[in-house]
C-alpha positions as protocol buffer text, in pm:
chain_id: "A"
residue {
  index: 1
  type: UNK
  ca { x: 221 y: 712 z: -1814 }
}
residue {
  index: 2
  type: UNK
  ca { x: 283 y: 562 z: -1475 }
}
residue {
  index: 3
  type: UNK
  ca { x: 142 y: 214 z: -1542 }
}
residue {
  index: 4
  type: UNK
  ca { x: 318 y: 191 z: -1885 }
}
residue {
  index: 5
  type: UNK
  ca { x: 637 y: 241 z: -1722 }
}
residue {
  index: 6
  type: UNK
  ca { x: 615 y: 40 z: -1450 }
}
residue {
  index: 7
  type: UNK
  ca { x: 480 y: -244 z: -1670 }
}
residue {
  index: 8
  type: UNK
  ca { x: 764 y: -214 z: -1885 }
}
residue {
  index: 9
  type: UNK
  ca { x: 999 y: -226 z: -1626 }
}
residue {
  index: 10
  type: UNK
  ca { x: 825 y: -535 z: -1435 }
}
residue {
  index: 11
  type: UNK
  ca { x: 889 y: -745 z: -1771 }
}
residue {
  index: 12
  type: UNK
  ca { x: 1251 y: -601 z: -1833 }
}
residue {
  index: 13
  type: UNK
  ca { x: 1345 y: -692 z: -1474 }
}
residue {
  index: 14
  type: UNK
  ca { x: 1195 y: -1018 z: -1453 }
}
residue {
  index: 15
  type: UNK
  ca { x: 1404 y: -1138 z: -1706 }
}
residue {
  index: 16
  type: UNK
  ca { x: 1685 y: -987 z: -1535 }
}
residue {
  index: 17
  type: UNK
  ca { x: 1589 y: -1201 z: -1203 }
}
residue {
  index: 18
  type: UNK
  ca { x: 1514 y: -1496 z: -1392 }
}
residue {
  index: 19
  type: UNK
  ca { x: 1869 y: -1488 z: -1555 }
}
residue {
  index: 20
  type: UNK
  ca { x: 2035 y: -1448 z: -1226 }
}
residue {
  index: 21
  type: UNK
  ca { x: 1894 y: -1697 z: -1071 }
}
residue {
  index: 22
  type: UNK
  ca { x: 1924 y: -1966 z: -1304 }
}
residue {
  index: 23
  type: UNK
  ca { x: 2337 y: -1839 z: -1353 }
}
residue {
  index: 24
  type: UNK
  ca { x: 2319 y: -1898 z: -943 }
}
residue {
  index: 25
  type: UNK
  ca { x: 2157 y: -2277 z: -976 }
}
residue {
  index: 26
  type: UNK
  ca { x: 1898 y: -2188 z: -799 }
}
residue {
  index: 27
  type: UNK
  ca { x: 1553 y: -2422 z: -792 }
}
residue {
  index: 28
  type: UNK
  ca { x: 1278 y: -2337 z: -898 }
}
residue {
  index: 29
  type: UNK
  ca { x: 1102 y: -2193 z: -552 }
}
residue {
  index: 30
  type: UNK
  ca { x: 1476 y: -1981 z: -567 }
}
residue {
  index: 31
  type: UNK
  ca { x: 1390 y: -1878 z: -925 }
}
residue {
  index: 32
  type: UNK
  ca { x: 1067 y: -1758 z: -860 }
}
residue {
  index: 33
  type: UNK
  ca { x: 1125 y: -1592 z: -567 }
}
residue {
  index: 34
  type: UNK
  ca { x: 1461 y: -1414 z: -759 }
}
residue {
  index: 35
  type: UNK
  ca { x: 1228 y: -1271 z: -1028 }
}
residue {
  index: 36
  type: UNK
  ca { x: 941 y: -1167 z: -778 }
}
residue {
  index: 37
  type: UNK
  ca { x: 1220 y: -951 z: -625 }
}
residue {
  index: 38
  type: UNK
  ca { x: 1408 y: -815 z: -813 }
}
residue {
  index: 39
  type: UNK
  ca { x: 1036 y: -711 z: -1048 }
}
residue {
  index: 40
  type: UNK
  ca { x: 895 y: -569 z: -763 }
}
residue {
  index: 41
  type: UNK
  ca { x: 1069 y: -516 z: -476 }
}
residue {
  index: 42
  type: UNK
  ca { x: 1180 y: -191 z: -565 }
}
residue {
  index: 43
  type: UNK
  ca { x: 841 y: -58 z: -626 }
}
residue {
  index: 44
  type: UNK
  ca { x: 707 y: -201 z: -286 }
}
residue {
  index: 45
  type: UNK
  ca { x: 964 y: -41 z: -111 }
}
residue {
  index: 46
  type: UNK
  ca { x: 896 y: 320 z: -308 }
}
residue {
  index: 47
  type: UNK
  ca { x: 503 y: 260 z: -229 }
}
residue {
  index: 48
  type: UNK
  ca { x: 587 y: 197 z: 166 }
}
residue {
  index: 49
  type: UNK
  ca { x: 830 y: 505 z: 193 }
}
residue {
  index: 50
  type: UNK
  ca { x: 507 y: 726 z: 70 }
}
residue {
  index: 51
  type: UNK
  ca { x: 283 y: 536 z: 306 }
}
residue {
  index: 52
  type: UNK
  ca { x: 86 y: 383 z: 9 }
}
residue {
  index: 53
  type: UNK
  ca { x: -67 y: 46 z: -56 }
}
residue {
  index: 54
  type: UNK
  ca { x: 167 y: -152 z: -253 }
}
residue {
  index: 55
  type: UNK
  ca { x: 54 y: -148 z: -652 }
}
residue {
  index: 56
  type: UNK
  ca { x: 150 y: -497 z: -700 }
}
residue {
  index: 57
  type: UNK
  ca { x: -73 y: -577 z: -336 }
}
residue {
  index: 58
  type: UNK
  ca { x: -373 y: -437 z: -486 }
}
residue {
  index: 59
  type: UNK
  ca { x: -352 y: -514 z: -881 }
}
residue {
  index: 60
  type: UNK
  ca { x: -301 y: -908 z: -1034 }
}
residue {
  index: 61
  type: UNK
  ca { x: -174 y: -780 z: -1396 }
}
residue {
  index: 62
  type: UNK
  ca { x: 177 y: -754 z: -1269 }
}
residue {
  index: 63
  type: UNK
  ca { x: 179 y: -1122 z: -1106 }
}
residue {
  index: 64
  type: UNK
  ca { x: 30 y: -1287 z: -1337 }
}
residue {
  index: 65
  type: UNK
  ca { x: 252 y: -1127 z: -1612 }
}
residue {
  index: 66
  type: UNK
  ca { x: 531 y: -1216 z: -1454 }
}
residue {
  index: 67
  type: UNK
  ca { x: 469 y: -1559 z: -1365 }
}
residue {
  index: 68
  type: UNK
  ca { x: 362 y: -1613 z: -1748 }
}
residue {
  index: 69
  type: UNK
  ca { x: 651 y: -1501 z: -1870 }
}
residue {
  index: 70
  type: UNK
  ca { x: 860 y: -1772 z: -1628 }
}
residue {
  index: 71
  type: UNK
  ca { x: 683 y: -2009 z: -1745 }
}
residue {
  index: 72
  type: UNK
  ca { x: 749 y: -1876 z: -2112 }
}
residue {
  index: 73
  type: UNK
  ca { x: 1111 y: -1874 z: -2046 }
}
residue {
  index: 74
  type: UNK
  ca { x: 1134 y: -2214 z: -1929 }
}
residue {
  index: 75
  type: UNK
  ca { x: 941 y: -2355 z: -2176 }
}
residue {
  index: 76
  type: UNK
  ca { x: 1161 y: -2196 z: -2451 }
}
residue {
  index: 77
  type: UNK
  ca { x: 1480 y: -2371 z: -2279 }
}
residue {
  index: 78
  type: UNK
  ca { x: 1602 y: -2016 z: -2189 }
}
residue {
  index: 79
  type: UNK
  ca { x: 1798 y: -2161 z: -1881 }
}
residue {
  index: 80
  type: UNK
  ca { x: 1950 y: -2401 z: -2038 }
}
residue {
  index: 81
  type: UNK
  ca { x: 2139 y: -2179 z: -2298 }
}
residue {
  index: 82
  type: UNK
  ca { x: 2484 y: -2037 z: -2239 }
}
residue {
  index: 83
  type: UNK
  ca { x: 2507 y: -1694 z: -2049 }
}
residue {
  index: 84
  type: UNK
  ca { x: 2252 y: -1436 z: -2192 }
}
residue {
  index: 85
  type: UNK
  ca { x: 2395 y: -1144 z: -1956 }
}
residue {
  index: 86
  type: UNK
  ca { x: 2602 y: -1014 z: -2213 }
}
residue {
  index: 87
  type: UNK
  ca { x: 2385 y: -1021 z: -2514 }
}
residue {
  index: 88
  type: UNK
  ca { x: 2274 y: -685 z: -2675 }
}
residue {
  index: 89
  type: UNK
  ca { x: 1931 y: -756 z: -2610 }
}
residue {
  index: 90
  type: UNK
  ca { x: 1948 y: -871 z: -2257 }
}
residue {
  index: 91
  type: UNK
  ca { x: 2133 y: -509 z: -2192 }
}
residue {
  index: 92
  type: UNK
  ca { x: 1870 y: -330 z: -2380 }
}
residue {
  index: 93
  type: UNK
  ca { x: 1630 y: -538 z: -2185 }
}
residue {
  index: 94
  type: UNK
  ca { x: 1783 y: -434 z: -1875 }
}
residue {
  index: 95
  type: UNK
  ca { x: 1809 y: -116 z: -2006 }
}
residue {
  index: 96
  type: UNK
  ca { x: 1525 y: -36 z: -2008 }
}
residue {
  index: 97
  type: UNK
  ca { x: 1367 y: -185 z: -1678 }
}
residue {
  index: 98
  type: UNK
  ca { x: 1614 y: 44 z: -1502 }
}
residue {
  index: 99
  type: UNK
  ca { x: 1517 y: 332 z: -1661 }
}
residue {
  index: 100
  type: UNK
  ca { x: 1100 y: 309 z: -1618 }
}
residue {
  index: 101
  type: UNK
  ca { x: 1194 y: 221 z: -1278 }
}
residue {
  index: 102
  type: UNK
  ca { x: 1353 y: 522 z: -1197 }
}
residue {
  index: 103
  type: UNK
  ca { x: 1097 y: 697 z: -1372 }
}
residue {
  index: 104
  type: UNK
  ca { x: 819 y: 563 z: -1218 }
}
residue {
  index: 105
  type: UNK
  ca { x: 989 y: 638 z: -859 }
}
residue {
  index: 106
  type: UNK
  ca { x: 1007 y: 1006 z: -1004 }
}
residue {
  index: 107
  type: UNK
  ca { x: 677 y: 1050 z: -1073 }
}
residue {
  index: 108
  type: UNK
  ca { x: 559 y: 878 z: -746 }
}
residue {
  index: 109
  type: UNK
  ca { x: 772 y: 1079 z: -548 }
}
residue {
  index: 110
  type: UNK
  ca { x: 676 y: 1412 z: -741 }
}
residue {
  index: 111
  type: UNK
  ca { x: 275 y: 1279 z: -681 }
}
residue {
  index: 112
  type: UNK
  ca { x: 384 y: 1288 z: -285 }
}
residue {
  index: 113
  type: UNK
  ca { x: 499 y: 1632 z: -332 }
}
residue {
  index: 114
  type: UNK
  ca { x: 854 y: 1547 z: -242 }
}
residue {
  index: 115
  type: UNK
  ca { x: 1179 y: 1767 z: -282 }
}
residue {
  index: 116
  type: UNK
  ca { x: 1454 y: 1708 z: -470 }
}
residue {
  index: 117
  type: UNK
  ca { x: 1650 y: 1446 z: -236 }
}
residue {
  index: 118
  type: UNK
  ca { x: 1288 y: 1247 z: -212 }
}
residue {
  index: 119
  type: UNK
  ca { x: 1297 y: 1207 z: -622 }
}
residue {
  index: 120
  type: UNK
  ca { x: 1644 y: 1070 z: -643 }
}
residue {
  index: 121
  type: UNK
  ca { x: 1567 y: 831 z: -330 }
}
residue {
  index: 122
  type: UNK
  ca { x: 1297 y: 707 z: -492 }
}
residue {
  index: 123
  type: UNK
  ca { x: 1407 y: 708 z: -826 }
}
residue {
  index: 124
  type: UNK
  ca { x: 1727 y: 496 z: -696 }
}
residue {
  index: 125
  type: UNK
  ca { x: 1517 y: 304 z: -479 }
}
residue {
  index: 126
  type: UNK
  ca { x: 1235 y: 176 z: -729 }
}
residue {
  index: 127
  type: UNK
  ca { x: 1526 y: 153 z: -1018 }
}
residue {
  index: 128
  type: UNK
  ca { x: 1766 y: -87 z: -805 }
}
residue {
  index: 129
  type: UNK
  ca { x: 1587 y: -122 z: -475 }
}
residue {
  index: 130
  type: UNK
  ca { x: 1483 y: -548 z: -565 }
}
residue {
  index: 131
  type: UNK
  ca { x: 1814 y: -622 z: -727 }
}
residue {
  index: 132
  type: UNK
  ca { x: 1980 y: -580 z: -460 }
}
residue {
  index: 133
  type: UNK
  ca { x: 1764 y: -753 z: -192 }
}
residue {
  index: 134
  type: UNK
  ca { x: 1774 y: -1028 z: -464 }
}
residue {
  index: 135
  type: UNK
  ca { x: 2156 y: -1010 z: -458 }
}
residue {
  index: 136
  type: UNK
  ca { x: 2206 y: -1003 z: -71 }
}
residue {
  index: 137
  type: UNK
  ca { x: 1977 y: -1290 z: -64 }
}
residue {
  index: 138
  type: UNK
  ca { x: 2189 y: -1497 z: -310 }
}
residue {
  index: 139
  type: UNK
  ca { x: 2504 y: -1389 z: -137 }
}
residue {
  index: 140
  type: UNK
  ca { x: 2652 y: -1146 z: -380 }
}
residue {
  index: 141
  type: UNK
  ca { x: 2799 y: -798 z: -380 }
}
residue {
  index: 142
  type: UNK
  ca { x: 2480 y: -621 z: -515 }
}
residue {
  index: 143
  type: UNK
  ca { x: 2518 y: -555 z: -883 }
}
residue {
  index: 144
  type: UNK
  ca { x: 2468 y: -188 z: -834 }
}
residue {
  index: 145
  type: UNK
  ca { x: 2720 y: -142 z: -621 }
}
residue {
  index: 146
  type: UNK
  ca { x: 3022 y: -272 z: -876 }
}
residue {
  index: 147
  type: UNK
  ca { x: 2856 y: -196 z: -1208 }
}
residue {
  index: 148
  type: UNK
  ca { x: 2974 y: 172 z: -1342 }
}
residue {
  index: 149
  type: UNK
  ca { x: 2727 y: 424 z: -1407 }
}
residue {
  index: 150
  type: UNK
  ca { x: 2424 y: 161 z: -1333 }
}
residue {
  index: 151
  type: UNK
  ca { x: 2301 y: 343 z: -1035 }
}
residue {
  index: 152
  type: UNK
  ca { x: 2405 y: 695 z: -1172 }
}
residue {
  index: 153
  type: UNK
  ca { x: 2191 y: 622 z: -1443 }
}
residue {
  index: 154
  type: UNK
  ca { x: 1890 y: 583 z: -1239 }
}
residue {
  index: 155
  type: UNK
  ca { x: 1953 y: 925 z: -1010 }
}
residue {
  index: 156
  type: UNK
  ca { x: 2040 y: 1122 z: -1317 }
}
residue {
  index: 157
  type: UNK
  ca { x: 1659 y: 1000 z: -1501 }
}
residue {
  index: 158
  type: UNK
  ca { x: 1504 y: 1100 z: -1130 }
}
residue {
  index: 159
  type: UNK
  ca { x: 1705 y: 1464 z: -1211 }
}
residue {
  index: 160
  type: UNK
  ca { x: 1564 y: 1489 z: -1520 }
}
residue {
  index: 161
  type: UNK
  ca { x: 1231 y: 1402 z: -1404 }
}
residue {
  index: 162
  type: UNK
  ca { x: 1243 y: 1674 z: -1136 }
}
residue {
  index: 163
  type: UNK
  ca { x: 1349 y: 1946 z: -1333 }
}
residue {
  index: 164
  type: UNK
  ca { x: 1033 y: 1890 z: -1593 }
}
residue {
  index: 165
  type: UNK
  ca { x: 821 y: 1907 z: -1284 }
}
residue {
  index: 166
  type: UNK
  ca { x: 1000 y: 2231 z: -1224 }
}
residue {
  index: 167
  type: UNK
  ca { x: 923 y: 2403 z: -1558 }
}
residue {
  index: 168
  type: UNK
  ca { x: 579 y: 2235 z: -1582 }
}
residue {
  index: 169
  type: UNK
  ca { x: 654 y: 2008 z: -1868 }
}
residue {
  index: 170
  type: UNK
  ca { x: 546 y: 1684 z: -1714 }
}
residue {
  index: 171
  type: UNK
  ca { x: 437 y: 1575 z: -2038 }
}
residue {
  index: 172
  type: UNK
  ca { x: 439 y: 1256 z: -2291 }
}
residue {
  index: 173
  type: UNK
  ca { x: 696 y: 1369 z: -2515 }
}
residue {
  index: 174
  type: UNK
  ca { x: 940 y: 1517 z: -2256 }
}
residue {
  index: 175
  type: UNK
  ca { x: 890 y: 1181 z: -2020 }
}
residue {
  index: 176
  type: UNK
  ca { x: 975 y: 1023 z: -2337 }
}
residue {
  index: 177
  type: UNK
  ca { x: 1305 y: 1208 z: -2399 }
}
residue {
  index: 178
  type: UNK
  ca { x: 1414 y: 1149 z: -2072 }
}
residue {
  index: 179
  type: UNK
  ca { x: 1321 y: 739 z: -2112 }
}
residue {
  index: 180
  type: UNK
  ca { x: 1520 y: 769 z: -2456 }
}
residue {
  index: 181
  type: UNK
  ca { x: 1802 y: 990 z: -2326 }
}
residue {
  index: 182
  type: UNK
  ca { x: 1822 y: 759 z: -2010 }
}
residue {
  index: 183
  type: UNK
  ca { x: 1828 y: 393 z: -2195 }
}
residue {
  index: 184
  type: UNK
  ca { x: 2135 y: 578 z: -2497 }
}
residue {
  index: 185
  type: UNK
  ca { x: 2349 y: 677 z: -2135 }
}
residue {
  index: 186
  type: UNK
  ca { x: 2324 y: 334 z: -2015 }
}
residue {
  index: 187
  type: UNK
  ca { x: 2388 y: 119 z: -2324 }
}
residue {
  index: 188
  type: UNK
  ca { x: 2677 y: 360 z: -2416 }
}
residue {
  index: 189
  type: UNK
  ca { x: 2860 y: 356 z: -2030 }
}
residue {
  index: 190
  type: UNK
  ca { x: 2794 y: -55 z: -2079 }
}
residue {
  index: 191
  type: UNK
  ca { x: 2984 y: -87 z: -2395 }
}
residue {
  index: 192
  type: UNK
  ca { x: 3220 y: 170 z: -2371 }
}
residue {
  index: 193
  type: UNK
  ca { x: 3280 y: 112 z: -2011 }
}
residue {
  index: 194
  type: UNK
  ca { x: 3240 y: 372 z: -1846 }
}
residue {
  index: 195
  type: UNK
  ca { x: 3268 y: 373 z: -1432 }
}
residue {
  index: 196
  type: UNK
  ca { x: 3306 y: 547 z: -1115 }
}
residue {
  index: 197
  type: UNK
  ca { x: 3599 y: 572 z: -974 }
}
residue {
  index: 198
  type: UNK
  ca { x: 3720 y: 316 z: -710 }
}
residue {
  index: 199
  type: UNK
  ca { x: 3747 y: 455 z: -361 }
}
């Protein structure tokens, strides 16, 4: 369950670092580096909070499937058309990379025997954690930080994912409901707008 999730959300946010980069004019060195992050920085920095090895340090499926699907990208002129950001399936895309993120820093988190406060750090952390070093590196306000309901998204899926460890239904179907559940929230805040208030 772990390594489909974090899979899926290695492609999803690839895609997202790709498209940011290429919106920025970055090169192709800047490209690379933007998807590398924002794929798997998140996940590097949940592995180093538990004091583990890195998965992407110690496995080659996740570089090599994202460098493919660069390459794929590019070859299919995908940086050359106009702004995908706002197309239904780039938000579905990204959709869905933030939630197996967060779920995948759940489950790590709940493997390290962590309370409450641990699952939503690492949850947030693994969800949004490369977007915005990616972000900060580019020179922009991290996207989580002025995007509505983005972040909430991610600690409210590391909730969830807490309170089936609680009641012992760490289970397919359940994660699966809370994937589902997690990816409806986040579509419907994008289109209908939804935010946090503005301190």
């Amino acid at each position: 369950m772990f390594e489909v999730a974090e899979y899926i959300g290695i492609i999803a946010f690839a895609m997202s670092g790709f498209f940011v980069a290429v919106r920025s004019k970055l090169d192709f060195l800047g490209v690379l580096i933007s998807v590398f992050l924002t794929a798997f920085g998140g996940g590097i920095l949940r592995d180093i909070i538990v004091d583990k090895t890195p998965y992407t340090f110690i496995h080659n499926t996740p570089a090599i499937i994202v460098f493919t699907l660069m390459l794929l990208l590019i070859l299919f002129r995908f940086h050359k058309r106009e702004s995908v950001e706002n197309r239904p399936w780039f938000i579905v895309s990204d959709s869905i990379g933030l939630v197996s993120f967060s779920i995948t820093g759940a489950l790590i988190a709940l493997e390290s025997e962590l309370n409450l406060t641990g699952v939503l750090a690492l949850s947030f952390v693994t969800a949004v954690g490369g977007g915005i070093v990616r972000d900060i590196i580019i020179n922009e306000v991290p996207f989580v930080f002025k995007t509505g309901f983005y972040g909430t998204v991610s600690l409210l899926v590391g909730a969830l994912m807490y309170l089936l460890s609680m009641f012992d239904s760490m289970s397919f179907y359940p994660t699966m409901m809370v994937f589902l559940l997690g990816i409806g929230l986040r579509i419907i805040a994008y289109y209908k707008k939804w935010s946090i208030p503005l301190i």
